[in-house]
N, CA, C and O atoms as a DFTB+ gen file, in Angstrom:
256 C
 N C O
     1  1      12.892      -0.882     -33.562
     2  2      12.103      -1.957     -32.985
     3  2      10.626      -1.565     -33.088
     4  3      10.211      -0.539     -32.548
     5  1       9.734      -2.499     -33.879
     6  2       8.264      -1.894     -34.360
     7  2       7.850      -2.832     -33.204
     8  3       8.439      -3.855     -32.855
     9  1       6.388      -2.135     -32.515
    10  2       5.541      -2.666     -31.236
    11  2       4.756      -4.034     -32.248
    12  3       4.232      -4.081     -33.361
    13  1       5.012      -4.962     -31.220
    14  2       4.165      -6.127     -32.127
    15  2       3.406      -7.003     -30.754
    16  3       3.008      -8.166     -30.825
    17  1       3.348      -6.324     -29.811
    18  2       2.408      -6.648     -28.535
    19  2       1.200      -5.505     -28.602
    20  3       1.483      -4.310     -28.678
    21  1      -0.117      -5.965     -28.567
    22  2      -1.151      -5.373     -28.456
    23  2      -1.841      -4.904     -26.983
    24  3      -1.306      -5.086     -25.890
    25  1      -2.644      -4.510     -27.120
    26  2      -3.824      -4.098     -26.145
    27  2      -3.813      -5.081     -24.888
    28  3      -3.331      -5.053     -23.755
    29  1      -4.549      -5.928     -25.613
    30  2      -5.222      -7.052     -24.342
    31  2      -4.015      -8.032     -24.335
    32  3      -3.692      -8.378     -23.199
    33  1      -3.346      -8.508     -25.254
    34  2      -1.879      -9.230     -25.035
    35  2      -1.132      -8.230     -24.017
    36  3      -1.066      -8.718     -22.889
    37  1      -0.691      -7.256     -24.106
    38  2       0.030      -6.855     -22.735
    39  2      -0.432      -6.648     -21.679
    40  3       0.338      -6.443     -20.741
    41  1      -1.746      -6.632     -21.492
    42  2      -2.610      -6.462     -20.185
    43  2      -2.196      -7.780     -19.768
    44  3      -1.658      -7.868     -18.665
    45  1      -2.378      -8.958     -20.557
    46  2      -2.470     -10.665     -20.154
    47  2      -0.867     -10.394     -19.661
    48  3      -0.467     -10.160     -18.521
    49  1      -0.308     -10.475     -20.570
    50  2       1.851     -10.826     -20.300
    51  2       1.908      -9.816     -18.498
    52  3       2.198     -10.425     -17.468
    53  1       1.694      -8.823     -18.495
    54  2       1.714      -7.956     -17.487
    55  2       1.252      -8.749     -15.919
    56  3       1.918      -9.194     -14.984
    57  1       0.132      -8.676     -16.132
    58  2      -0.702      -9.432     -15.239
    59  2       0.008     -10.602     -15.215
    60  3       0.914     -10.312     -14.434
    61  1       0.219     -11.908     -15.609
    62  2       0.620     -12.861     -15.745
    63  2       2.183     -12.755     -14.848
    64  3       2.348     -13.267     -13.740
    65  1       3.109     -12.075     -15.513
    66  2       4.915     -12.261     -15.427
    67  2       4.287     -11.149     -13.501
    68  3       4.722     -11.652     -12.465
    69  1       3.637     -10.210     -13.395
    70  2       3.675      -9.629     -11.789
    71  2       3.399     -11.226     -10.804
    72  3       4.181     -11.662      -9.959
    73  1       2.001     -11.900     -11.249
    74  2       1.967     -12.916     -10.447
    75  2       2.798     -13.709     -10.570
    76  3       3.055     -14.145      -9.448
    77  1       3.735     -14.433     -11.727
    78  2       4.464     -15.271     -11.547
    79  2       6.126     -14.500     -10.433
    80  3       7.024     -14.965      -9.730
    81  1       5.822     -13.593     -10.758
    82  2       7.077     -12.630      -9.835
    83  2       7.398     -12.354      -8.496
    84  3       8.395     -12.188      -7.793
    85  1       5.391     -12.376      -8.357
    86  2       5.591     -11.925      -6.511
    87  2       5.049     -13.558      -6.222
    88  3       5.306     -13.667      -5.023
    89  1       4.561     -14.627      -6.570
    90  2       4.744     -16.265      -6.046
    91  2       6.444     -16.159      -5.639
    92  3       6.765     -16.107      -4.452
    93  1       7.419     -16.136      -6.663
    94  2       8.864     -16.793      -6.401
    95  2       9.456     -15.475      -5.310
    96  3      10.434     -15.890      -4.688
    97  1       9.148     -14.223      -4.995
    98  2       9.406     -13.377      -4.357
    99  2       8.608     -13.570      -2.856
   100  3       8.651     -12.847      -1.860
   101  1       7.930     -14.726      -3.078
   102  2       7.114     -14.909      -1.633
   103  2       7.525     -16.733      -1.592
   104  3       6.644     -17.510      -1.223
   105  1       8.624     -17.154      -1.916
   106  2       9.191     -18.139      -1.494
   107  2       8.615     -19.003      -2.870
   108  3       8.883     -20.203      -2.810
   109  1       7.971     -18.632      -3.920
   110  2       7.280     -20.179      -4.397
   111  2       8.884     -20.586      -5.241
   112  3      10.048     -20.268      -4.998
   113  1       8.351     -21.284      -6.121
   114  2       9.275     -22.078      -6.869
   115  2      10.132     -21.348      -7.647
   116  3       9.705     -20.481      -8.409
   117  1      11.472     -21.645      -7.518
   118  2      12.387     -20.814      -8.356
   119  2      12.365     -20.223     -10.106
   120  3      12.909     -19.316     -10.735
   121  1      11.201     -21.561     -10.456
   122  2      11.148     -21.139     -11.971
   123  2      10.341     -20.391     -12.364
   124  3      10.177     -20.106     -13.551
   125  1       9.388     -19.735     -10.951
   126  2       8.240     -18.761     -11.847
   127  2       9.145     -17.343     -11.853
   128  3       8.734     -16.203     -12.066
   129  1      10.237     -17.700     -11.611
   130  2      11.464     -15.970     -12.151
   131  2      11.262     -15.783     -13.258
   132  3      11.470     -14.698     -13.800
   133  1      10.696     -17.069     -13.988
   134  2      10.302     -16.753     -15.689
   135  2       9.505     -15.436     -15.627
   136  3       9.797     -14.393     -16.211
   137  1       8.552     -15.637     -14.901
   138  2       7.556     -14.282     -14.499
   139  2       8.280     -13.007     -15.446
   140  3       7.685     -12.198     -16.158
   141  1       9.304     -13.085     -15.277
   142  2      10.432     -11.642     -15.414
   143  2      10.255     -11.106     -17.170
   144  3      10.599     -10.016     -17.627
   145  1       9.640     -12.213     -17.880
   146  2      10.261     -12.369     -19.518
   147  2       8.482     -12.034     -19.707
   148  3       8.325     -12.102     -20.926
   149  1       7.626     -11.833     -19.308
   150  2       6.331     -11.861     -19.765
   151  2       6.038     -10.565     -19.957
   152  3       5.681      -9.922     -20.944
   153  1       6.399     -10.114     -18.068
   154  2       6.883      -8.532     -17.855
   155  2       7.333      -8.110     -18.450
   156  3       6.641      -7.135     -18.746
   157  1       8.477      -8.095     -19.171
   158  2       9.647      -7.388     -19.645
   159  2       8.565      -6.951     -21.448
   160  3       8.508      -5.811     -21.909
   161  1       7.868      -8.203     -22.105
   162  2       7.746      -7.574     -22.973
   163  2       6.684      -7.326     -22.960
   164  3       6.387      -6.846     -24.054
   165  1       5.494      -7.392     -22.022
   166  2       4.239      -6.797     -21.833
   167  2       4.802      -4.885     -21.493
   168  3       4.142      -3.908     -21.845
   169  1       6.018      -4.843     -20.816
   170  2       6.210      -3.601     -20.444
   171  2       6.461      -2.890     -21.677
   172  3       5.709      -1.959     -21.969
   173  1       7.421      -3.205     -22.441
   174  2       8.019      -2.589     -24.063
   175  2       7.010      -2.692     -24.699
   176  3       6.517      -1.631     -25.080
   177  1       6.352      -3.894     -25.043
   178  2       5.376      -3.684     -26.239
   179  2       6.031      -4.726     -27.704
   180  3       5.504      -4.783     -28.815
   181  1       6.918      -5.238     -27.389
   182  2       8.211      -6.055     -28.382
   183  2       8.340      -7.186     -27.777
   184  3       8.554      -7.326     -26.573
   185  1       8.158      -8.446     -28.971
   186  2       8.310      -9.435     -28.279
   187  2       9.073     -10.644     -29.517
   188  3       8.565     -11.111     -30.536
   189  1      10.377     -10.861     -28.951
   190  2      11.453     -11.495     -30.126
   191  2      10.708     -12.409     -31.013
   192  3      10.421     -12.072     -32.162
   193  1      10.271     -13.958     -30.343
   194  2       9.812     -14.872     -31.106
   195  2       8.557     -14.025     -31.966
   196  3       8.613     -14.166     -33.188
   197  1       7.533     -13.234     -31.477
   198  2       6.355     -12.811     -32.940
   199  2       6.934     -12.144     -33.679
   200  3       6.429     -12.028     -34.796
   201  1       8.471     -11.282     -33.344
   202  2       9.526     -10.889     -34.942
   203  2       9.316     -11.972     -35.555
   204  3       8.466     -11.966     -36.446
   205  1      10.222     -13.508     -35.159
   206  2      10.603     -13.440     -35.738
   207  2       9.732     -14.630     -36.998
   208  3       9.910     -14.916     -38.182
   209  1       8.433     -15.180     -35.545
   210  2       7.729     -15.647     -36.544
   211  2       6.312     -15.005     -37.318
   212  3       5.348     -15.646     -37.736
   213  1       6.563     -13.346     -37.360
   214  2       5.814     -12.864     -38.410
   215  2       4.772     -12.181     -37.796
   216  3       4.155     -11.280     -38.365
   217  1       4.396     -12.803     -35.945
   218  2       2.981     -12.367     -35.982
   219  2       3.183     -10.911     -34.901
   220  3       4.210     -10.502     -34.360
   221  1       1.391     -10.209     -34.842
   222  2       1.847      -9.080     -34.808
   223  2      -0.095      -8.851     -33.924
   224  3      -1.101      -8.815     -34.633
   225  1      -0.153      -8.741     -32.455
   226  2      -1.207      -8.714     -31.874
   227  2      -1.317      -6.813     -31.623
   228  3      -2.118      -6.455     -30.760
   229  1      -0.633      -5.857     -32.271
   230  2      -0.718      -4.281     -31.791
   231  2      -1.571      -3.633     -33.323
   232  3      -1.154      -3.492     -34.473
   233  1      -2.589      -3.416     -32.839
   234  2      -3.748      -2.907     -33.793
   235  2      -2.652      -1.176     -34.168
   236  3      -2.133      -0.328     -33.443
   237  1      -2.766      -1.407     -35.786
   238  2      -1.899       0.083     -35.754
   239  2      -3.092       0.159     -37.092
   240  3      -3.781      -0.691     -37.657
   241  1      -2.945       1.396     -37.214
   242  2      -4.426       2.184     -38.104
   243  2      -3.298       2.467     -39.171
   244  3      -2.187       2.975     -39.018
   245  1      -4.096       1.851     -40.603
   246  2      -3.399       2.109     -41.554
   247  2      -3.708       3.909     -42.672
   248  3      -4.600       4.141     -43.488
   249  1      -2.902       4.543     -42.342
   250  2      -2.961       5.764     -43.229
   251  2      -3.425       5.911     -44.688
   252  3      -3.225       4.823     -45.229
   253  1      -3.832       6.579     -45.354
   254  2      -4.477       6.520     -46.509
   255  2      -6.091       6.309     -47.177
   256  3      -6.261       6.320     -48.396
């Protein structure tokens, strides 16, 4: 599994999926549990749909 979440994209997903997490953990609306999927790949660094549509926000330094 190659990292295809960057810098400031996982700072955003991170930040983002904690607040949508602790709203539904402090009574808000059941659907910000989404919160959970922002987290999950701000935490890894991997994120399915930019597999699988190609794109790729993790600055990697090319050798040579």
């Amino acid at each position: 599994m190659k990292l295809n979440v960057g810098g400031i994209d996982r700072v955003v997903r991170i930040a983002a999926g904690l607040g949508l997490v602790a709203w539904a953990a402090m009574g808000g609306p059941v659907w910000a549990w989404i919160g959970v999927v922002p987290l999950a790949t701000g935490a890894i660094g991997w994120c399915p749909p930019y597999a699988i549509f190609g794109f790729n926000t993790c600055s990697v330094k090319k050798q040579g």
